[in-house]
C-alpha positions in Angstrom: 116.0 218.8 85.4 119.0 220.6 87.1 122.0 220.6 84.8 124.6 220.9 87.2 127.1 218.9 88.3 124.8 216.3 90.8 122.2 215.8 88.4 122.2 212.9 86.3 121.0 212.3 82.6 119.6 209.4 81.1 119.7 208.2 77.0 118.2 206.2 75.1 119.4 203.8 72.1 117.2 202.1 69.5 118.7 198.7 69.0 117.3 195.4 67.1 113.7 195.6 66.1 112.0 197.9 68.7 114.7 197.5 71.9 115.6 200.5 73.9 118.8 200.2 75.8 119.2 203.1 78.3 122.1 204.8 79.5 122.0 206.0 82.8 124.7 208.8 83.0 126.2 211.2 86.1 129.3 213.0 85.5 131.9 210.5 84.3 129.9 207.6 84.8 127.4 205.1 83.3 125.1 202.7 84.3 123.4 200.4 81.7 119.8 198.9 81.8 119.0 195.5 79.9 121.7 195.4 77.4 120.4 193.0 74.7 123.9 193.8 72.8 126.7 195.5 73.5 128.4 197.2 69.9 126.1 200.5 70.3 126.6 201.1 74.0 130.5 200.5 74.1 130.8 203.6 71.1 128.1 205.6 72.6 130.5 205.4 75.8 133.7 205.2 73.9 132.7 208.1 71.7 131.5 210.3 74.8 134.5 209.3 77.4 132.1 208.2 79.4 133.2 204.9 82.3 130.7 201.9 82.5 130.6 201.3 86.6 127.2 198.5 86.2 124.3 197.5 84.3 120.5 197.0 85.5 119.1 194.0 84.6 115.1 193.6 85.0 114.6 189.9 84.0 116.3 187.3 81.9 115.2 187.5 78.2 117.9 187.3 75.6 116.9 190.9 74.2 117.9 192.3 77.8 120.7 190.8 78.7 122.4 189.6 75.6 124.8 192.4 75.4 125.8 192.0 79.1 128.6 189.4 79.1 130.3 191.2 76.2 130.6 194.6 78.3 131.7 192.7 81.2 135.0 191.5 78.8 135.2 195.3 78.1 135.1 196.6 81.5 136.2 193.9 84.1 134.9 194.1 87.5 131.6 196.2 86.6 128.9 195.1 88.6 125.8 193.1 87.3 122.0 194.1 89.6 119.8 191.6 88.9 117.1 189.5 90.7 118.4 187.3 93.2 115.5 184.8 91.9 116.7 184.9 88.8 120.4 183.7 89.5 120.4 180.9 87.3 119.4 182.0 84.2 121.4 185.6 84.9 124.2 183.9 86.1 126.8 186.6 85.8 125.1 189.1 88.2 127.7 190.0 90.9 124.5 192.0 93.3 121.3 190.1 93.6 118.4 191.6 94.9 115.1 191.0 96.0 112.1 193.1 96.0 112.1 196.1 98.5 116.1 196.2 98.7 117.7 199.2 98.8 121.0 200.1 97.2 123.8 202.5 95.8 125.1 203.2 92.3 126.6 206.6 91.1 125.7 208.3 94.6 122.0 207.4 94.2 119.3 205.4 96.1 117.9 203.0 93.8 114.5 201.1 95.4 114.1 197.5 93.8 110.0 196.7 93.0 109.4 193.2 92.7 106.9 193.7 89.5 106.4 189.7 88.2 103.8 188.5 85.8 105.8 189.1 82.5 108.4 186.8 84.1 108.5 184.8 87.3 111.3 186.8 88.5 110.7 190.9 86.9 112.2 193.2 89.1 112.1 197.4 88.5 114.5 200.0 89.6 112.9 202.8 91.2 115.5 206.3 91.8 113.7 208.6 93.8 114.1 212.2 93.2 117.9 213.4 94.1 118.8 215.7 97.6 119.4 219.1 96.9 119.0 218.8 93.3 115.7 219.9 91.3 114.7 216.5 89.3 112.2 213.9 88.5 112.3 210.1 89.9 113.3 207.8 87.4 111.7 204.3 86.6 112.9 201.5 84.6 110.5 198.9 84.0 111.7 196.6 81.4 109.2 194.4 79.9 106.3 195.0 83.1 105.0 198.4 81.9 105.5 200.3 78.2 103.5 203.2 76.5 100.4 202.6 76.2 100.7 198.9 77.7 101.9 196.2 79.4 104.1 193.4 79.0 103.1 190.2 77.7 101.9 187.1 80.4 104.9 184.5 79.3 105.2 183.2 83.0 103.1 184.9 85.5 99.5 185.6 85.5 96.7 188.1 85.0 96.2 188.9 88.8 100.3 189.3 89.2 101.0 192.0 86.3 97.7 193.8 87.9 99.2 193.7 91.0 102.7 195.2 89.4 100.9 198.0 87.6 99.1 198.7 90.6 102.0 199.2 93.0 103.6 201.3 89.7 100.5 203.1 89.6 101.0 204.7 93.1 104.8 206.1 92.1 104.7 210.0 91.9 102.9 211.4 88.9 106.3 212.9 87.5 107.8 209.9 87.5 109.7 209.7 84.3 108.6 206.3 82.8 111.8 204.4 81.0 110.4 201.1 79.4 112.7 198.4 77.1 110.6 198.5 74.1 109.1 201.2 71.4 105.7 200.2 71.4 103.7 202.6 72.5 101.9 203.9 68.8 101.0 200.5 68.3 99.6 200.2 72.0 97.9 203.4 71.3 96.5 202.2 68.2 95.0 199.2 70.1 93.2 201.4 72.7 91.7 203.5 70.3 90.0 200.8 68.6 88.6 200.4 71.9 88.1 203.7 73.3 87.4 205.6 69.7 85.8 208.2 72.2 89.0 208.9 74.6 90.0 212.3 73.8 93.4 211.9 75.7 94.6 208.3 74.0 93.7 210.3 70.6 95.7 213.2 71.6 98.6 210.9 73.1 98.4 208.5 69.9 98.7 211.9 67.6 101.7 213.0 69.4 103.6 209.7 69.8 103.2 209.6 65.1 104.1 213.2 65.0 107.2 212.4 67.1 107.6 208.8 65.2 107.4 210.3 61.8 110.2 212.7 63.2 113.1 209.8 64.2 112.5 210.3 68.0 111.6 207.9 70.1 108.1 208.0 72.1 109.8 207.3 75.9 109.9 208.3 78.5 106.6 209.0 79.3 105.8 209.4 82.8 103.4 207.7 85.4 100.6 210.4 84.8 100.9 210.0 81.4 99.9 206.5 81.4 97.6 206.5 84.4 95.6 209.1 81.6 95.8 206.9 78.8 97.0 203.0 79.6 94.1 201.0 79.5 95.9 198.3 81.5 97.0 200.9 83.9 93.2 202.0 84.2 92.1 198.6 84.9 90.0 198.9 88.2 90.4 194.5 88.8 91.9 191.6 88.1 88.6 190.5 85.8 89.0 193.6 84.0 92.8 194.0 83.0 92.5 190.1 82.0 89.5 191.0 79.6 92.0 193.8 78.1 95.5 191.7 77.9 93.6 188.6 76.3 92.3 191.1 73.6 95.2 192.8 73.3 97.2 189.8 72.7 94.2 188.6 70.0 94.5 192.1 68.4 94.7 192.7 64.9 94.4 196.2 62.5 
């Protein structure tokens, strides 16, 4: 990615169990996505000098947006994105959206994808590669898509999250992948069990311990990566991704 002044860099933070709250930074400025609490992003900000201007918010679980009211007490007048379908239970969001909308933050385009089946109301932020400047697009996808996986059916069903991988599954090949949680080894693990044969989940899984073993975390993939080697991404219909998420959820090593 171009390093110059236009482009933009994003970082990740490990936070409770296996969160990921990313920092979405150009120039002087910040954006945060699903903030499940706030202590490590206001001194990764403080610490760096950098301004919070919003934070992303995909849906409404406590471990994505439990952080958010605090930064909001830290820097008034922020704005809150969330789904406009989801206005009750993320009742401080100041821009609600809706799938398809189209919007502004730190001089980008940011596309919203309405991607429901982990929750009624999951929405994804899509940044399509910048003008002028030589980089990748950009997806974060909360709880809908992670390495290796998908989320968990807590209120939609088998035949929505297909059709949210599916409309993920035709974003550009380079598109850099930015998902809530670390779980892609154990994901991997799971296929593998599965796929024992799948040269390219063994070769993923070896890389994602290697990089494990190492303190780094496995993310961001990209959208090639797991059309390659997520199963759930690979799933050709509904019957067949619901085979896969019933035994994934009835795994055990």
């Amino acid at each position: 990615m171009d390093k110059g002044k236009n482009s933009y860099s994003i970082h990740g933070i490990p936070v409770l169990t296996d969160n990921i709250i990313w920092i979405w930074v150009r120039g002087n400025n910040a954006v945060v996505v699903d903030p499940s609490i706030s202590e490590p992003v206001e001194l990764w900000l403080n610490t760096r000098g950098v301004k919070l201007l919003g934070v992303l918010q995909t849906h409404h679980h406590d471990d994505h947006i439990g952080g958010t009211e605090e930064l909001l007490n830290k820097w008034p007048g922020i704005n809150v994105v969330a789904s406009k379908a989801d206005k009750s239970r993320i009742p401080f969001q100041t821009i609600s959206v809706v799938d398809k909308d189209e919007f502004s933050l730190m001089g980008c385009s940011i596309n919203v994808l309405d991607v429901a089946g982990h929750t009624r109301a999951h929405i994804a932020y899509y940044i399509p590669p910048l003008r002028g400047v030589s980089s990748e697009p950009s997806l974060f996808c909360g709880d809908t898509l992670f390495g290796g996986g998908c989320g968990r059916l807590f209120e939609g069903t088998a035949e929505e999250m297909h059709k949210a991988l599916s409309l993920l599954n035709k974003l550009p090949d380079n598109t850099k992948v930015y998902c809530a949680h670390e779980y892609t080894e154990a994901n991997l693990r799971w296929a593998i069990s599965i796929q024992p044969q799948d040269l390219l989940i063994r070769q993923r899984l070896n890389n994602v311990r290697r990089a494990r073993e190492e303190g780094l975390l496995s993310l961001p993939s990209t959208i090639g990566e797991e059309r390659r080697t997520n199963l759930f991404m690979r799933a050709k219909t509904i019957e067949e991704f619901s085979r896969l998420r019933i035994h994934k959820d009835n795994w055990q090593e």
